[in-house]
Each structure stands twice: as C-alpha cells, then as structure tokens.
N, C-alpha and C positions, 0 to 999 in steps of 0.2 A: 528947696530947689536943688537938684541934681547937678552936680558940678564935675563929675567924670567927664573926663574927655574922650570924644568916642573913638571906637576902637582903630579904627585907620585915620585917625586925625592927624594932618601933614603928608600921607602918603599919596605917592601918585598910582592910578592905576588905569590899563588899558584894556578896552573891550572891544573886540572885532563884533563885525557882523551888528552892529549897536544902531543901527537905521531903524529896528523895527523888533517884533518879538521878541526872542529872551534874552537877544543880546541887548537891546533897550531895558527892557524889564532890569537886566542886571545893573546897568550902567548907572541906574536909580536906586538898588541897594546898595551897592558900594557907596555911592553919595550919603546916601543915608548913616551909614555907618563911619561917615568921616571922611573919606578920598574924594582928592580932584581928579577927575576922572575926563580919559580921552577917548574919545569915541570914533571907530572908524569902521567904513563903510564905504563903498561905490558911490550911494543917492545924495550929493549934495544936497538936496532940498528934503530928505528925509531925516538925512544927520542932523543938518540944523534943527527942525521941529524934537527931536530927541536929545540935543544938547539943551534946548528952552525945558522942555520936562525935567533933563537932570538939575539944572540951576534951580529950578521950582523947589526944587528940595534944599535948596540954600546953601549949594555947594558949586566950587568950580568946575564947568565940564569944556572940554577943548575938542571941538570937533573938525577930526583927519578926512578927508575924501581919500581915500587911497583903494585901487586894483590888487590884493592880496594876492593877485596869479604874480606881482609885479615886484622882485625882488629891490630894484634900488626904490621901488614907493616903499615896501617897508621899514628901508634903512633909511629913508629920510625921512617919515616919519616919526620913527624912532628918534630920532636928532631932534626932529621938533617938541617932542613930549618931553624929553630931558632938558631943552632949555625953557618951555613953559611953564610945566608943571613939576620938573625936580625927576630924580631916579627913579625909574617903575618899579612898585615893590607889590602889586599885583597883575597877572597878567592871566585873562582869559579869552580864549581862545572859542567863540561861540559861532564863528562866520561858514558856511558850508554850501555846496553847491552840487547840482546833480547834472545827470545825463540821462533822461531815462528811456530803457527800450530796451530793445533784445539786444545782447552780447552782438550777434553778426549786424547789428547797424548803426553799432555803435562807432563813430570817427576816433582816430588816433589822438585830433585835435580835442575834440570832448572828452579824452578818458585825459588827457594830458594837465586840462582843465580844472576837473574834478579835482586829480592829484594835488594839482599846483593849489588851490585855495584851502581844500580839506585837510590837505598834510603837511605840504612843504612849505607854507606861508606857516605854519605852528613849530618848524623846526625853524625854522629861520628868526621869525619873533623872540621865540626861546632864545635861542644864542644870541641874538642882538639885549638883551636883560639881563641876561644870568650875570654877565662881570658885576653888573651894579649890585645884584641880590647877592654876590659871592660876596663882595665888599663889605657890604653892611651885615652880613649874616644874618638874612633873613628873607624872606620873600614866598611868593605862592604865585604857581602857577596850576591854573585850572583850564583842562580839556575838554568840549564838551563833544561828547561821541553820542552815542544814538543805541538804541534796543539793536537796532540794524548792524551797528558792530558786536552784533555777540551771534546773530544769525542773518542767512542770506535772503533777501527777497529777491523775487523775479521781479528781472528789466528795472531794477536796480543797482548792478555788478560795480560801477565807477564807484558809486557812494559807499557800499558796504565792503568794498576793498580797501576804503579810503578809513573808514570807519575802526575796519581792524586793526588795522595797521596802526591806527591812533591810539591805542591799548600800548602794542610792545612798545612804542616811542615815549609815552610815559610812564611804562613803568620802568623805562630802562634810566629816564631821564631823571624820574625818582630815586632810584639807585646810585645815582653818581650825585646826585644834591643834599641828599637826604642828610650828608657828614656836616653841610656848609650852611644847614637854618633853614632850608628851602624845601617847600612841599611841593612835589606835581602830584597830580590826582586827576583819574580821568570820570567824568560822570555819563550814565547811561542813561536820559531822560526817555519814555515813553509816549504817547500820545499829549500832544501839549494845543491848545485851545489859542492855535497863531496862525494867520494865514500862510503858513508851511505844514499845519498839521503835523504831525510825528516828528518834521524833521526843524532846524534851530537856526536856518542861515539865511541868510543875503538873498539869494538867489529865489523865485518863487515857480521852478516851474516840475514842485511836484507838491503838494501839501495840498492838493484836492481833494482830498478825503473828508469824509465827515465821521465822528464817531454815532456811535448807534442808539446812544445815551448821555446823558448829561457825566457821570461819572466817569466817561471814557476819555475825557482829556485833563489834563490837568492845567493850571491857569498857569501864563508864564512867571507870572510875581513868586509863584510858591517855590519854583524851579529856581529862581533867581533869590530869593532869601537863601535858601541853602547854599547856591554858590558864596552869596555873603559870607556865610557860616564858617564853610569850608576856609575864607582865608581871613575869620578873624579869629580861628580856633586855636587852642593854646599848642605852642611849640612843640610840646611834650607829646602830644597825639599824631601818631600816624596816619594818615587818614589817602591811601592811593585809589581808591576807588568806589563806588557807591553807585547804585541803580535808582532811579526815582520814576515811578510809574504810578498813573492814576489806579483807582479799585479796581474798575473794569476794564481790559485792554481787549476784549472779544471783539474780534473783527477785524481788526488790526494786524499788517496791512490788508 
C-alpha cells in the first residue's frame, strides 16, 4: 500500500468559473491530488452539483456563488475560503465571459463586463492570495487564457483583448513572485469538448461551434490534469507558460 501523501494534501485551493467545464474538471484534479478546494461561480445550483462531484473524489470542496465582475464578492469570498478551508496556496483563474458581435455594437457596458470577469477579477484574486503565498513561500497561480489570446477573431474584440492582456499580467506577476516560491503561469488551451467550445468560462453565450472531427476538441479532464501538474510541479521548474491544443484545430474559429 502506498503511503505518500498526496501532493496538495492540506492545501486549500480556488477555482473560478468551477459551475461547469474546465473549471469543474479542474476543481476535481486538484481534489484528487490532495486540496480542499473552493469553488466559485454565478449558478448556485450548478456550483452545488460540482461541489458533490469534487467530494466524490473524497476530498473537501467549499462552494462560493459569487459575481466575479463584483469586487467586495471576491473579497468576501476570499475571507470565507481562509476561514474554512485555511490559506489559498493554489489559485486558478478558469472563469471567462464574452460579448460577441461587431466592435460598433458592441455596449460600453458589455466591453466593461468582459474586462471586469476576464481580467480584473484575476488581478484582484491575485492580490487578495499573494500575502498568504508570500508568507508561506510558496504557491501557484494559474491563468487560463485561450488560443484567442495569442490571435484575433472577428466579433470577438472584448474576449481577445481580455485574453491578451492576461499574458502581460502574468508574466509580469511571475516576475515579481518568482523570488517568493510562487509560480504564475498562463496556459493557452484550444478547442476543448465543453458546452463553450474553444472558450473555458462561466458564461455560455459563445461556444456554439462544433469541431469538424473527433480530434478537434480536446476533453476538459486532459486540460485540467495538466493544470494539476502545473501546481504540483517541483519548485525548481519555471514553468510561465504553455499552449495545449487538440491534433486537429482546422476550422477553428
């Protein structure tokens, strides 16, 4: 019998966007790999059914309803996760939301939106963890950006601004952590087989697509073991960023 203790055992960690695709998928590797894990999302009644999955793995999950556009939701949050489940020593950032349509009809209020869950809910999370990761020296935070942050599609401008943008913010945020034990690392997943299609968040109102074949998506568990990976990976390794895309991405968007 195997007596190692697994590799997050004791740690807490948080997963936005965890109602449903990769950020659910994740919320169950982490579990698996040892962490109590909190889950937050908008769908009360999605979170819940996604917290009973991660316990199924025999591990404690704590599930947050909270508006990511909503800065004191995340700070009280945040508050609730440290006094239930202890200092967050992984923090993944998987929640995302779109606007989609031409640049000229596009609302102030919808690009605002976009920003606010895609970007600034990931600065903000950030800086509500980092004290306790500075403390302990140690920690991992993981970004999940999109193929779309590395090029633009049409009548998707909110998202893939939102997208790039999530690049320089971690690698800048890996740069000031990097001295204190702490890894940011932004990943680029590709076509993924979640009722968002391509894209990883909350929100569903663009992941209409279908790929064109069976190897054009990738399954969200596979995406989400490697997020595992990424923050049970040894100190010693750099690791700021990494692409993960299915064989065939033809057709796409």
């Amino acid at each position: 019998m195997d007596n190692t203790p697994a590799p997050l055992a004791g740690q807490a960690a948080l997963v936005t966007g965890a109602s449903s695709g990769l950020g659910r998928a994740t919320a169950q590797a982490l579990a698996r790999a040892g962490a109590a894990v909190a889950l937050l999302a908008r769908s009360a009644p999605e979170l819940a059914a996604a917290a009973d999955a991660v316990t199924a793995v025999g591990h404690h999950a704590l599930p947050v309803p909270c508006d990511l556009a909503d800065a004191g939701n995340l700070e009280r949050a945040v508050v609730r996760v440290r006094r239930e489940l202890g200092p967050v020593r992984v923090l993944v950032n998987a929640a995302a939301t779109d606007a989609p349509g031409p640049v000229c009809d596009l609302t102030v209020d919808a690009w605002d939106r976009v920003l606010a869950v895609n970007l600034r809910a990931v600065f903000l999370l950030s800086r509500l963890v980092i004290p306790d990761m500075t403390e302990a020296g140690q920690g991992t935070i993981v970004n999940v950006s999109s193929v779309a942050g590395r090029r633009g599609w049409a009548n998707a401008s909110a998202y893939c601004a939102s997208k790039f943008a999530l690049t320089g913010f971690t690698q800048a945020l890996g740069a000031e952590l990097r001295q204190h034990g702490i890894r940011a690392c932004v990943i680029y997943p590709g076509a993924m087989a979640t009722h968002w299609g391509t894209f990883a968040g909350e929100d569903r109102s663009v992941g209409e697509r279908e790929p064109r074949n069976p190897r054009a998506a990738l399954p969200p568990e596979m995406v989400a073991d490697f997020i595992a990976w990424i923050a049970t990976a040894a100190p010693e390794l750099v690791l700021d960023e990494a692409t993960v895309t299915p064989l065939d991405e033809q057709g796409w968007p």
